[in-house]
N, C-alpha and C positions, 0 to 999 in steps of 0.2 A: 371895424369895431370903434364905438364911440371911448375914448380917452378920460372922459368922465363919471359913467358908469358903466357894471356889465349887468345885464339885466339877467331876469331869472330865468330867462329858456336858453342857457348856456348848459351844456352838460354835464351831470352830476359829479361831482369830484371822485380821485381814484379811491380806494378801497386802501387810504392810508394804515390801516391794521395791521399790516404786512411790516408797516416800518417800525413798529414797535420793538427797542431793546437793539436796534443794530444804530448807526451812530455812522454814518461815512462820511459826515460831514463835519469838521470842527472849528471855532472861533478862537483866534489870538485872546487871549487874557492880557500878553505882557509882548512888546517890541521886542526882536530877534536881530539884531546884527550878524550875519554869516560872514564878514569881513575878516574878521579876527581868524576864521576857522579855515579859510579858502585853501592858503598855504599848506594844510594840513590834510586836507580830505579832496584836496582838487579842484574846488571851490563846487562842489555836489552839495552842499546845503542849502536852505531858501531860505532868505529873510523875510521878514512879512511884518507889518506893524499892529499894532491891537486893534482888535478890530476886524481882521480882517478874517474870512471866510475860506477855508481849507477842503480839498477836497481827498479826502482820503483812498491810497491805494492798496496799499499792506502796511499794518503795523509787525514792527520788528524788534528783538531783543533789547531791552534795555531804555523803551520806552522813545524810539527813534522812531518815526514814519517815513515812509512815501508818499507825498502827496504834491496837490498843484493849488498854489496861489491863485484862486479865482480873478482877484484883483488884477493880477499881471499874466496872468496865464504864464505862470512859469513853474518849473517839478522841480521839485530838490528833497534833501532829507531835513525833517523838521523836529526839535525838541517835544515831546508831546508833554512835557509839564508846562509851558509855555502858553497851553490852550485848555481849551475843553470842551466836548458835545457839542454840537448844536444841533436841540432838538427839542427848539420852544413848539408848544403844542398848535398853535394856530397854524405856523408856516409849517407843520407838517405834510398836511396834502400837497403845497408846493415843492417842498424837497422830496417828495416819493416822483413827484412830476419830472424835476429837473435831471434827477438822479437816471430815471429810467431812459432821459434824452439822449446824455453824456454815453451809459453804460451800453447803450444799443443804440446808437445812431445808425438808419439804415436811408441815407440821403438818396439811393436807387430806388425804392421804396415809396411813393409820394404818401399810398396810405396808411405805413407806418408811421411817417413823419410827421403827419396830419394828426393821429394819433396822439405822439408825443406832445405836440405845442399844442394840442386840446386838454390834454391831461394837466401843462404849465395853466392855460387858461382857466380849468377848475379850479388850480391851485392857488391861485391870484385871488379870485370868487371865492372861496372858502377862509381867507386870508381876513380879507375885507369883511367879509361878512361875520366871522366870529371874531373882530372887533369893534362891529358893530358900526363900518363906515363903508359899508355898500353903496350910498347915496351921498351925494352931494349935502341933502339937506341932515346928513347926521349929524349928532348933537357933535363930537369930538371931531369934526370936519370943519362946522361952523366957527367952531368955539376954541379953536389950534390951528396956529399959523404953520406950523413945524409940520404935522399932521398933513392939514391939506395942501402942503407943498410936496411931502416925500410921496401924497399918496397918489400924487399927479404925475411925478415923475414915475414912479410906480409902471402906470398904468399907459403914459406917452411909452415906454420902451417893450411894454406887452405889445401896443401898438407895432411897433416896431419890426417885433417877432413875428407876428401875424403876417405882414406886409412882405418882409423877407421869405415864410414859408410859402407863399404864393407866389412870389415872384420865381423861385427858384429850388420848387417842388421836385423837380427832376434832376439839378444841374449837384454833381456829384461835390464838383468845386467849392460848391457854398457848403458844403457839412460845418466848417472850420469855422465861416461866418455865424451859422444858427448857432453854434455851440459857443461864441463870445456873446452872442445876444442874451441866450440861456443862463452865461454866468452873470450879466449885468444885472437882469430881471432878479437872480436869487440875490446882489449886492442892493437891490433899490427895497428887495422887503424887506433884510435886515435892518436898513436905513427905515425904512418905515417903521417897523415896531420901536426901534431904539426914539424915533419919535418922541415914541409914550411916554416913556421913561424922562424923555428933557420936559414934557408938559405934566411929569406928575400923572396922567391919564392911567389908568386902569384898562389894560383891552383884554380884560373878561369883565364886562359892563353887567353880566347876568348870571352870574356862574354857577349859582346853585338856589338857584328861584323854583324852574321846575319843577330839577330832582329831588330837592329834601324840602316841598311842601311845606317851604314861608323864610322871607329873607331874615338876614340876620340884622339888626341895627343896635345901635348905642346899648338898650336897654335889654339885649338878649333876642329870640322869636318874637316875630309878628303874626306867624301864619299861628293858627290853632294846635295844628299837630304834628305829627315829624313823619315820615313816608319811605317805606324804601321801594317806591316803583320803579326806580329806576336801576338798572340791573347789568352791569358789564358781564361778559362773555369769558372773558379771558381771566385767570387768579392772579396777574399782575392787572390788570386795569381794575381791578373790584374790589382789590387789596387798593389800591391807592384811592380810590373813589371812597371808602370806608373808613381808610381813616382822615381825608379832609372832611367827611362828613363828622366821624369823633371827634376833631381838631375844635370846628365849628361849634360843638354841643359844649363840649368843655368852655372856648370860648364865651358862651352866653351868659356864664356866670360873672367871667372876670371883665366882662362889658358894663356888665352895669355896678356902678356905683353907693347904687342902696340897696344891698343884699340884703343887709340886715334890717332894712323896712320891709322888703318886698313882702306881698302876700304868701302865707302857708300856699295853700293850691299852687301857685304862681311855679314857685322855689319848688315842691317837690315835682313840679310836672317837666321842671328842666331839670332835677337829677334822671328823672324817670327818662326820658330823650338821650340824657347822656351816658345813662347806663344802657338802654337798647343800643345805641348808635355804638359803643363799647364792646358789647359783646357781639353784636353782629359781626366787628373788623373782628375779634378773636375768633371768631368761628370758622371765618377767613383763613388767618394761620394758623389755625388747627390743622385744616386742608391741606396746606401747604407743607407745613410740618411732618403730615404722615407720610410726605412723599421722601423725604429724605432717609438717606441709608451709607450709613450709618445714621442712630439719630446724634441730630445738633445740640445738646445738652446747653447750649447757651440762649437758644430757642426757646425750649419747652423751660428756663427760669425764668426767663423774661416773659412770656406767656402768663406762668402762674402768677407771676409779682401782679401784671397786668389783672386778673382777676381779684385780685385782693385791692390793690389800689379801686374796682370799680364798688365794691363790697364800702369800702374806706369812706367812700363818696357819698355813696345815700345815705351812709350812715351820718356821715359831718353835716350833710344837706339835714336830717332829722334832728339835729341837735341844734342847729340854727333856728329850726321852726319850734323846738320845744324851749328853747332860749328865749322866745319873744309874747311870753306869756309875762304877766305882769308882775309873777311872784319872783322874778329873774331879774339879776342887779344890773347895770350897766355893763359890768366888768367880764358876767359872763356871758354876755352877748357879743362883745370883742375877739374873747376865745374863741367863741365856740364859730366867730365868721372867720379868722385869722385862720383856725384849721381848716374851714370848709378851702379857703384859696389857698393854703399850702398843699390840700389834697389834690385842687384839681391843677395845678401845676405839677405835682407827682404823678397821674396820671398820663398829662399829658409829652412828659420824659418817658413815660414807661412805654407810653404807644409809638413813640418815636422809637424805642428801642426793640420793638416788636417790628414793628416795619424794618429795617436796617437788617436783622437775621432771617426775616422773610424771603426779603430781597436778595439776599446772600443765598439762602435758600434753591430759589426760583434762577439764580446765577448757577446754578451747580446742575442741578435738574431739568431745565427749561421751563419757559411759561406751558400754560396748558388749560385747556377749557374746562370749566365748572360743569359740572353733571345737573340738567335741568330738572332729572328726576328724583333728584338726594337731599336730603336733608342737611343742610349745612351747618344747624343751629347746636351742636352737641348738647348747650346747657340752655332750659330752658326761661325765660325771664315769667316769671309766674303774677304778673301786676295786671291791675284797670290800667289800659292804652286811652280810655276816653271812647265816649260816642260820636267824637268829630273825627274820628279816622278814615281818612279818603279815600284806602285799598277798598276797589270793589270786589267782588265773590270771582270775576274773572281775576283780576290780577293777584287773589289768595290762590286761586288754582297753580297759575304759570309759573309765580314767581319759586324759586327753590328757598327761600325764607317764609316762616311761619312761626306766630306768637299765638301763644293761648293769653286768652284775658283770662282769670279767673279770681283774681282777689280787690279787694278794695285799697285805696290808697295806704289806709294804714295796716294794712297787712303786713307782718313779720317776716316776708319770703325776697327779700331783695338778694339772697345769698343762693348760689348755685344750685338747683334742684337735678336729681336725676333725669332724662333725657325719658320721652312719654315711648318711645322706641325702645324696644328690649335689646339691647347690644349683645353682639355673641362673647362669649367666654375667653379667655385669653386660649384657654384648651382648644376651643372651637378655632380659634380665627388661628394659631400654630396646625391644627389638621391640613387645614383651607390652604395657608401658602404650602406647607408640603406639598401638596396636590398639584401645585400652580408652576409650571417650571418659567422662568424669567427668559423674556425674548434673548438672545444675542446683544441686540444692541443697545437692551437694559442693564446688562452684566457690567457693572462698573461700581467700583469700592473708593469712598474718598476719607480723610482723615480728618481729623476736628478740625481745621484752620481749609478745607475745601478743596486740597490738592489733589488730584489723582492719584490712587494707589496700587489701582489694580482694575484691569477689564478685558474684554474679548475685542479682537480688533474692530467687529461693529462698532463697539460702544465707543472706543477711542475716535475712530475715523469720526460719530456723530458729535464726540465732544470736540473734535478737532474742527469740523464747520459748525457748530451749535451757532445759532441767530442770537441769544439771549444777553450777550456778550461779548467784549471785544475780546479777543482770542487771548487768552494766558502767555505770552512770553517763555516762561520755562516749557508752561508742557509743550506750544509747538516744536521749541529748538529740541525739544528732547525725542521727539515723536520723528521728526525727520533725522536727527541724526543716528539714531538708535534702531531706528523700525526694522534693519534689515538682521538686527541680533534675534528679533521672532516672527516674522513675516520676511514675504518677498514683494520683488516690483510690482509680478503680476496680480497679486492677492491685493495689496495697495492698491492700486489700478483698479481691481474690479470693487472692492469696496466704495473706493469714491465714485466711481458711476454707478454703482447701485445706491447711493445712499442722493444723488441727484436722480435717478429715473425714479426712485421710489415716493416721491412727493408729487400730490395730488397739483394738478392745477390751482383748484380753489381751495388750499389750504391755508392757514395761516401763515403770515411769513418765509412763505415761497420762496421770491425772489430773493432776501437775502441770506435764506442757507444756501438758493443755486450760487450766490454769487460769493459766497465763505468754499462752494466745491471745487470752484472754478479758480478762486484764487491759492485755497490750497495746492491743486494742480501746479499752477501758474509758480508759487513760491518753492516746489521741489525741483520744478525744470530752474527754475532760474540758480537758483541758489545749491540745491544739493542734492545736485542728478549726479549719479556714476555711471559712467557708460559700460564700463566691465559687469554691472548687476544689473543696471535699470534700464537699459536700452531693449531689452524682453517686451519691456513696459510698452514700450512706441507703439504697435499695431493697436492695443486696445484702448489708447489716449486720441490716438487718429479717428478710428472709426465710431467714439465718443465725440468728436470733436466734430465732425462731420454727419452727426447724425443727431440724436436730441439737445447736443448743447447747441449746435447750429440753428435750429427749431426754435429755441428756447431766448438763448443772447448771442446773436451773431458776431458780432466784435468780438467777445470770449473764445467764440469757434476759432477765427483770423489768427488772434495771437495764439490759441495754443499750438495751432499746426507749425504756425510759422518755430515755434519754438522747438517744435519737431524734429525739424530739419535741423536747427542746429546743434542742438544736444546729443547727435547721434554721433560725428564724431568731434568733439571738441574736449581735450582733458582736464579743466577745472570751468570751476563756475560761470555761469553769462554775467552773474551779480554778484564779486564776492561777499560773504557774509563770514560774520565772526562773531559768539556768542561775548567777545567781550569787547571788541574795539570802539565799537557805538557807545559800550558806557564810560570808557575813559576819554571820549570826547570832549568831554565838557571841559576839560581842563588841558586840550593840547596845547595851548599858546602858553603854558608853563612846562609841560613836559618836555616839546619839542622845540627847543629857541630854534631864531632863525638860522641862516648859514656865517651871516658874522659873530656868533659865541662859540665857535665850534673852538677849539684849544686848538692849540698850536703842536704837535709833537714837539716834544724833548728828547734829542737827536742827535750827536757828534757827525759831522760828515767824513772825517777821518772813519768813522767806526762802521760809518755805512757801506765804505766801499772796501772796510774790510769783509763784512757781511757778503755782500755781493761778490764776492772773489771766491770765498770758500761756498757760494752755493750754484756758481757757475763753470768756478775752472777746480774745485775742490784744495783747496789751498788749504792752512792752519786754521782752524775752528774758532768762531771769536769766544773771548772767557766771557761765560754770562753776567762775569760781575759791571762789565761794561756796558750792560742796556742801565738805563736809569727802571725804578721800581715799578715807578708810576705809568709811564709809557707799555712796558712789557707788559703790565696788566692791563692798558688800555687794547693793545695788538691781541694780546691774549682774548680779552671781552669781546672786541669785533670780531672775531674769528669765531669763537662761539656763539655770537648772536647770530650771524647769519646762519647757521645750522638752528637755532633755537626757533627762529620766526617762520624756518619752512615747515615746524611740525604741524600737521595737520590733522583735526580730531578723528580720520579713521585710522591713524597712525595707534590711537589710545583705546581703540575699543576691541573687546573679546581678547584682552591679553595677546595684539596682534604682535606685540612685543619683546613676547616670551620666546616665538618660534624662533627656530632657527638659522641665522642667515641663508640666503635663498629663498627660503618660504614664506618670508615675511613679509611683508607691503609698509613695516617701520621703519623704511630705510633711513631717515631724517634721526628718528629716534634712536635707531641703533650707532649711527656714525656720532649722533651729539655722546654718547656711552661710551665708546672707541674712543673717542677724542680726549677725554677726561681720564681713561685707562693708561693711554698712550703719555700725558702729557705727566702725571703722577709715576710713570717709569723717567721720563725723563727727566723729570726732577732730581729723583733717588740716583740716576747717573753722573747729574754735573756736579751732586755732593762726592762723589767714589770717588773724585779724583785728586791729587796732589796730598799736601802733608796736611795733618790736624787744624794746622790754623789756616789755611786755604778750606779744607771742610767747614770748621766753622762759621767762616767768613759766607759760604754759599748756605749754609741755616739759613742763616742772619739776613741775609738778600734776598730769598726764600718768603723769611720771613715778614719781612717787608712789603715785598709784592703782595703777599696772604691781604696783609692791612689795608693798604691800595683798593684790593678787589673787594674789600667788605663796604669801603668806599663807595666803587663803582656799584654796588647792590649788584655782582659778581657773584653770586654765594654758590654759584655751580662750584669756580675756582675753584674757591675757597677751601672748597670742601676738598677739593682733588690735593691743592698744595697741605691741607693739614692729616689726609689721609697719607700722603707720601712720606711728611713728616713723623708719625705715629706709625708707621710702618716698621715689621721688625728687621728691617734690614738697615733702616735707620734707626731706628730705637735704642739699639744694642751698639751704636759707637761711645761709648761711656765716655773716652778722654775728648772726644769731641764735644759732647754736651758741658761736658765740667765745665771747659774756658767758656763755652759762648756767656755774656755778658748776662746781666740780672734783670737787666732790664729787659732783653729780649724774651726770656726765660717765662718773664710775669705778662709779656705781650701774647707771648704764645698760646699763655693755659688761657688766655683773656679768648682769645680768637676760637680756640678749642670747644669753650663753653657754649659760645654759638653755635655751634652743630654739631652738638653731643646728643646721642640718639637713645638716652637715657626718658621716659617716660612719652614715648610715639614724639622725639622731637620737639617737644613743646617748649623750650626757648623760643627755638627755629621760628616755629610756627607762628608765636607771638611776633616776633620780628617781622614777618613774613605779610602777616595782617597788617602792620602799618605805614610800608614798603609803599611807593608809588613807582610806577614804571618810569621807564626803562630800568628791567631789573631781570637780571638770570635766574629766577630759582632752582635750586638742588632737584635735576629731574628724580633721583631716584626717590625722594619722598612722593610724587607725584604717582610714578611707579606700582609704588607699594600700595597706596592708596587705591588704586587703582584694585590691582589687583584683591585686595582683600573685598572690595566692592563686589568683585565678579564673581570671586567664590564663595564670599559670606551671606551673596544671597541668593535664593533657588530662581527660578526661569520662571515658574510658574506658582500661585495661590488659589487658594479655594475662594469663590465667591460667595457664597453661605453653605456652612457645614449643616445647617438645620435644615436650612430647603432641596439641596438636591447633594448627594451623599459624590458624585464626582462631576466637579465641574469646576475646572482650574481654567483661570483667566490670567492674562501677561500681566506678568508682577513690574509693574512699571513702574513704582519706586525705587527699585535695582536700576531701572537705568535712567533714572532722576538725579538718583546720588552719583552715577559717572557722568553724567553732564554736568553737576556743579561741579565734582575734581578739574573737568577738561575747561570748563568756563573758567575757573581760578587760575589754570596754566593758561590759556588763553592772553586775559588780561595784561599778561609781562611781554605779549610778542609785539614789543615795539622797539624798533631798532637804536640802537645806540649815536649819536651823533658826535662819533671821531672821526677825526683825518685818519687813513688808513694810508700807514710807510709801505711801499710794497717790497723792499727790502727784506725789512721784519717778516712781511707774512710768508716771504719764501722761505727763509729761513725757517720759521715754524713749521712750514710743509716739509723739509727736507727733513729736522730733526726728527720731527714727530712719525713721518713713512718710515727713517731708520730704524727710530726704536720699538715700531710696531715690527718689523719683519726681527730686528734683535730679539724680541720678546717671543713672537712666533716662533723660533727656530731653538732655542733653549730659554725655558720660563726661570730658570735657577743662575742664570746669569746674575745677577745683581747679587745674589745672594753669595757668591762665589767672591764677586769683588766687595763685600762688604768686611766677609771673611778674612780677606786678605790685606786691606788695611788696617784692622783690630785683628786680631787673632781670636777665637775663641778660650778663656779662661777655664775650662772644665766643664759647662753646663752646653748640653745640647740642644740646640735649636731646631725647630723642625723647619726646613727651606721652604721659601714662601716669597714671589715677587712683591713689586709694590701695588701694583695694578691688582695681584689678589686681595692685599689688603682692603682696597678706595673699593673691589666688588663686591666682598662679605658686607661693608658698609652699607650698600645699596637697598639690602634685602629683598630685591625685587626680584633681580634675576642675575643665573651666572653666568654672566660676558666672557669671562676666559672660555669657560665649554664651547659656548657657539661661534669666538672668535676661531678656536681651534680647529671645531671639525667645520666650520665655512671655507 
């Protein structure tokens, strides 16, 4: 292959159509330092500097990727605000090229791989040539030094490729080598077009010469007339073809300079263009618009504005021409051009925001092919187009757009006429969809802002691989955490390979909904397979994986099998994942210092080894009053954190919570509830002992530590120590509350008000929101939440009560809302960074096993020795531990019942 040009009997470029709306490739925007993070995440991040070209493998929660450094061939996790798309229109045939190398490398294969680097080499050719530097003698070849350097280097390392796939067509070895060549090649187009950019160049040299039938210059149109021969397939490529052609119409006004000279004819034949070229793109999102369901009501206002802005137009455009009559002062010829450019600047906001809800549209639904035989035009433009109009009688047949000429220029009819097509009745077209029952994997309900609300598992599985878009964030994490609350392995399973066997070869965008099925697969094995459910699943992901995905992208087959094997027996994830850790990333090098800020414990060694005495040879018990505040709450924190950081999000779903010990798989969740039950009885113990001011005194120390932990964003404690204290077993020591000091008194109610469960919590909550981890929050609000989630909303919704009288699809906004609870608890599981005394923490074990087996064996203890320090004065108490108290708080569930009968 000659280095300096490729000539035109090279092979026709791929059928880039396919890559439309998927995006696996993306561009730095901004430098990434991963240095700072390494210590944090294990150093699994990639740096990459601007510029530079990313290859994407799964996007994940919280706006974090997988991908690989082209530049350095290296994988890490990357910030995806950091970057964005790449998916300039020229080097598209070549990244359909590169992409299909990478994703199906088959180096056993000579005539696949022949294949492949012929598909790079169209893509090069396609490159080049819609910049219009196929040739040496190109104008921006000759005329750029920047240009015909990148565009040489370009095409020495296509060279390259070429040379390498010949030499070592068969030798399995070199895969590794063709696929750095592959990335070079997509790092020298980059280089190439950014070119353009350093010389000012333009590389769309011709862009709409063609299709809209006469270029635009200084002075508006040059060609005679305006044309829509040219006709996209797809209602995303037609829509955007439509309205750079509106853009352009609009444009012609605000190009030229003497509006207010120009010719009457002139002026109203460019509003006449720029009203057709206008309502054409709305006839577009009419289309598009009817496809949505619910409808978009931000749609169909921008829509109408749009129609009236075009009404707005001829009109201003008419007033300009009737302003240039001679009986007209200076002043109102100012007006009347000052409104025509304020209208078509309003306009051209308006289509921009008709596009934008389109797109959103078309993001929710999928793109989708224009019907050749329908009339797209709903309203019809009722003008003289002129005798110089280019559609011949065949291209009025083909095209699915069609104007009537019927009036003269000054004709009255610029404003919307009814449609020359009799539309059916609203009555009619209500009969029509009753009649119509909705496929399966059409059954899907979304709510004004585009979220998923409701659908049949078809329809989620297809929004879960939908091509149109990069995948949602929420709804994946919630689809795989949740699916197993209304579906199973096997029905997952067989939905995703039917929803890949069911795509036609030559269908649009083929490849990447196979490669959105396959990574779906690929991200439930890696990240949130259970083997106790999902290992059912293995037989039908095998003989999937070995039979048309095999066919289809061979690498895809490799890894799923291979992933086979090891998800069958392995107890947590191959990748962990966590719906919040990725998003408090950004800021670990302040949550997490390194290991020199860690604090020092506050410690007597005298006191340690009294410690250690009584919890080994059982010696005299040390007085609590001798731990310092601040420490105990720290011992305290760590002890509870590492029970907090092991819950895990099936711990929290279907109220796995509520059951009762044994039967519960919340072991992490139940023992952090135990712990807090247990340590709120011990509390109310080491106050029962000695005289009044020895009680006080253990308040007051108590109360202190309470402070401490509100401190430490401890507010599990927190809650446990103020529930111990508000407890009636403490409550009712009257002479001991009197002395305690005033200051304490006013400390206490201070600490109180934070988790006072007075309006659902909402201090709490407040707080809670401006919290940064490492932080405990209070499981049982989490709890409650939780549950009120699960029973306040039913399993199943109707997908239209008008069209089919039963047809309940999974109401997956029930478990959207317990993925946001679980993602918010989430968030806080980040460990604590204290020195851990293991003195202290025996101590804690010993105490806390006693007063669990005390509490177990008579629950009215406490209340016996409460009794017996104060007497009762006459009023009757009903007995009640303290640990009942800190449960009734809970509102979630009752911990004493299931501690008991466990």
């Amino acid at each position: 292959m000659a280095t300096d040009d490729i000539h035109s009997d090279s092979v026709s470029p791929p059928q880039w159509q396919t890559y439309v709306g998927y995006h696996p490739f993306l561009r730095a925007t901004h430098s990434f330092d991963q240095s700072a993070m390494e210590s944090s995440v294990g150093g699994s991040c990639l740096g990459f500097e601007a510029g530079d070209i990313i290859l994407l493998h799964s996007f994940h929660t919280s706006g974090w990727c997988d991908g690989t450094n082209i530049s350095t061939n290296k994988r890490g996790w990357i910030p995806s605000n950091y970057c964005e798309p790449y998916d300039v229109e020229p080097v598209r045939p070549l990244l359909v090229g590169v992409l299909n190398m990478l994703v199906n490398p088959r180096p056993e294969d000579s005539r696949s791989l022949q294949i492949g680097v012929t598909a790079i080499v169209s893509g090069v050719r396609s490159l080049l040539d819609g910049t219009d530097c196929l040739t040496q003698d190109s104008r921006p070849v000759r005329e750029s030094e920047a240009i015909r350097t990148s565009r040489s280097a370009l095409l020495e390392q296509l060279s390259v490729l070429v040379s390498c796939m010949r030499k070592h067509a068969a030798d399995i070895s070199a895969s590794e080598v063709i696929v750095q060549n592959t990335y070079r090649i997509l790092l020298r187009a980059a280089a190439f077009l950014d070119s353009f950019d350093l010389d000012e160049y333009s590389y769309y040299p011709s862009m709409y010469t063609s299709e809209l039938g006469g270029k635009v210059g200084t002075g508006g149109y040059t060609g005679p007339s305006f044309t829509f021969d040219y006709q996209p397939v797809s209602a995303l490529a037609r829509l955007n073809f439509l309205y750079d052609a509106t853009l352009i119409c609009l444009g012609s006004f605000l190009n030229a300079s003497d509006v207010d000279s120009r010719a009457a004819a002139k002026l109203l034949l460019t509003a006449r263009r720029a009203a057709h070229a206008s309502r054409e793109f709305l006839a577009v999102v009419e289309t598009v618009g009817s496809r949505a369901s619910p409808v978009v009501y931000s749609l169909e206002e921008a829509k109408e504005s749009m129609y009236n802005r075009i009404t707005s137009l001829v009109t201003a455009a008419r007033d300009v021409v009737a302003a240039q009559t001679p009986e007209c002062n200076t002043d109102v010829m100012v007006t009347a051009t000052q409104n025509l450019v304020d209208t078509v600047v309003a306009c051209a906001r308006t289509a921009g925001l008709c596009l934008v809800k389109a797109k959103y549209v078309l993001d929710q639904v999928g793109n989708f092919d224009l019907e050749v035989d329908r009339r797209y035009l709903d309203y019809q433009l009722q003008s003289q187009l002129g005798t110089a109009s280019r559609r011949s009688s065949s291209k009025s047949e083909e095209s699915s757009y069609e104007m009537t000429a019927t009036s003269s220029l000054d004709d009255d009819s610029w404003n919307m006429a009814p449609p020359s097509e009799s539309l059916p009745s609203d009555a009619e077209m209500e009969i029509k969809q009753k009649k119509t029952r909705t496929p399966l994997q059409d059954r899907i309900v979304y709510n004004e802002e585009g979220q998923v609300q409701g659908g049949s598992l078809e329809a989620l599985v297809k929004q879960l691989t939908a091509n149109n878009a990069a995948p949602d964030a929420l709804f994946v994490s919630t689809f795989f955490l949740t699916f197993r609350l209304f579906t199973t392995a096997i029905a997952l399973a067989q939905a995703l390979v039917h929803r890949f066997s069911s795509l036609s070869p030559d269908e649009q965008n083929v490849l990447a909904v196979r490669l959105r099925v396959y990574n779906a697969l690929k991200g439930w094995m890696e990240s949130h397979w259970r083997k106790e459910t999902d290992n059912e699943a293995i037989p039908i992901i095998v003989d999937f994986a070995n039979g048309s995905l095999k066919t289809a992208l061979p690498f895809a087959s490799t890894r799923l099998i291979e992933l086979s094997k090891k998800v069958i027996n392995i107890d947590k994830p191959l990748v962990p994942r966590s719906m919040s850790k990725l998003g408090i990333d950004k800021s670990l090098g302040i949550l997490l210092p390194d290991s020199s800020s860690v604090p020092t414990p506050i410690v007597n060694k005298l006191h340690l080894a009294i410690v250690a005495r009584y919890v080994r040879e059982g010696e005299p018990a040390p007085n609590i009053l001798d731990f310092d505040p601040l420490e105990l709450a720290r011992q305290i924190t760590v002890k509870e954190s590492r029970l907090f950081c092991k819950i895990i999000p099936e711990e929290l779903l279907g109220q796995e919570f509520s059951k009762k010990a044994g039967k519960s798989t919340a072991v992490n969740v139940k023992a952090m509830s135990s712990l807090s039950t247990d340590l709120a009885n011990l509390i109310g113990e080491s106050i029962l002992t000695g005289d009044v001011k020895a009680r006080m005194n253990t308040i007051r120390h108590w109360i202190r530590v309470a402070e401490k932990c509100l401190e430490l964003k401890n507010y599990n404690c927190l809650m446990a120590i103020t529930c111990a204290l508000q407890s009636s077993v403490i409550l009712r020591l009257k002479k001991t509350w009197e002395i305690l000091p005033p200051r304490y008194h006013s400390l206490f109610t201070e600490l109180k008000s934070i988790i006072v469960y007075e309006k659902n919590y909402a201090s709490y909550r407040t707080l809670l929101r401006n919290t940064n981890p490492p932080c405990i929050p209070y499981l049982g609000v989490y709890l409650t939440d939780l549950t009120f989630a699960d029973e306040g909303n039913s399993d199943f919704r109707t997908f239209h009560a008008d069209m089919e009288e039963s047809s309940p699809i999974i109401n997956f906004d029930k478990h959207v809302r317990t993925t946001k609870i679980i993602a918010d608890l989430q968030r806080f599981q980040v460990p604590y960074r204290f020195q851990e005394v293991p003195e202290l923490q025996a101590w804690l074990d010993v105490e806390v096993d006693r007063v669990h087996e005390m509490y177990l064996q008579d629950q009215h203890v406490l209340y016996r020795r409460s009794c017996a320090v104060e007497p009762k004065l006459g009023a009757t108490q009903a007995p009640g531990g303290i640990g009942a108290g800190f449960e009734a708080v809970t509102d979630a569930v009752s911990w004493n019942e299931e501690r008991s009968s466990g």
